[in-house]
C-alpha positions as CSV (number, residue, x, y, z in Angstrom):
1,X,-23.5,-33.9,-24.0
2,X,-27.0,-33.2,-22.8
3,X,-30.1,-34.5,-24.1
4,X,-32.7,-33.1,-25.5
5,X,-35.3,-35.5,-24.3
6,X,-35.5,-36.1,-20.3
7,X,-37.9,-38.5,-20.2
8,X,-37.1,-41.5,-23.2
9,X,-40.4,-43.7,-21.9
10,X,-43.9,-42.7,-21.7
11,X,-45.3,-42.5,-18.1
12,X,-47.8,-45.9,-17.3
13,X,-51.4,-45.3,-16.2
14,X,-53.3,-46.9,-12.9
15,X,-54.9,-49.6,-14.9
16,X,-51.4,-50.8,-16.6
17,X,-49.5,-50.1,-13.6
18,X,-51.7,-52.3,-11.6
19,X,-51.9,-55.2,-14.5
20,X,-47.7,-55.3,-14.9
21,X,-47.2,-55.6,-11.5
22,X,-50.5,-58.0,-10.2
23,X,-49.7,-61.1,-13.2
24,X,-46.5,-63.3,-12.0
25,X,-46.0,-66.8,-13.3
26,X,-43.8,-68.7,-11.4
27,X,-42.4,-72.1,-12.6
28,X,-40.3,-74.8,-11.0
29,X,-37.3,-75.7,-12.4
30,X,-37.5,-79.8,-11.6
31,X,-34.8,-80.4,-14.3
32,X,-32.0,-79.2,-12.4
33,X,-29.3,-81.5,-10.6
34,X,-27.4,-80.9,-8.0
35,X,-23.8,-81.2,-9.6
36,X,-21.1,-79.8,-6.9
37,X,-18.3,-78.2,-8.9
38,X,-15.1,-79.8,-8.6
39,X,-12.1,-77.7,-7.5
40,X,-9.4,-78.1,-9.7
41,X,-6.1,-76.5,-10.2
42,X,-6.8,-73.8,-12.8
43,X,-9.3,-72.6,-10.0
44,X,-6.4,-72.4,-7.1
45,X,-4.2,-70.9,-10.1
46,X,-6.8,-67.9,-10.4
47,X,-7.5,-67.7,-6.9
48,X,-3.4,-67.3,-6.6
49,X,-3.5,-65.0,-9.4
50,X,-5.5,-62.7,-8.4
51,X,-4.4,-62.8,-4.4
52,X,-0.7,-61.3,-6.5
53,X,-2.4,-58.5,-8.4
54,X,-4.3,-57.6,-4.9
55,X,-0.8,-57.4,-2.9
56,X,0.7,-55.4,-5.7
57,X,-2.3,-52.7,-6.5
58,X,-2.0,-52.5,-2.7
59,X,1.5,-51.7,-2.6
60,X,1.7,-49.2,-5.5
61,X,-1.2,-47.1,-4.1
């Protein structure tokens, strides 16, 4: 199905082109730990699971 509109968004000028693209605001995250994830078994279950489907999508192709 084609469209009757090719362009959906209205084209930018210099002066607003310029302005989104000069103003950044950066902030530090200070709140965030370091927490190492644990590996637990569900993970080596999905890891295993997945490694199956692999070997068989391999094999039916």
């Amino acid at each position: 199905m084609k469209t009757q509109h090719t362009n959906l968004l209205n084209k930018l000028n210099v002066t607003e082109l310029s302005e989104l693209t000069e103003v950044t605001k950066e902030t530090i995250a200070t709140e965030i730990k370091n927490h190492s994830k644990v590996f637990s078994c569900a993970d080596l279950w999905n890891i295993q699971r997945s490694a199956k489907a692999r070997v068989l999508r391999r094999h039916l192709a």
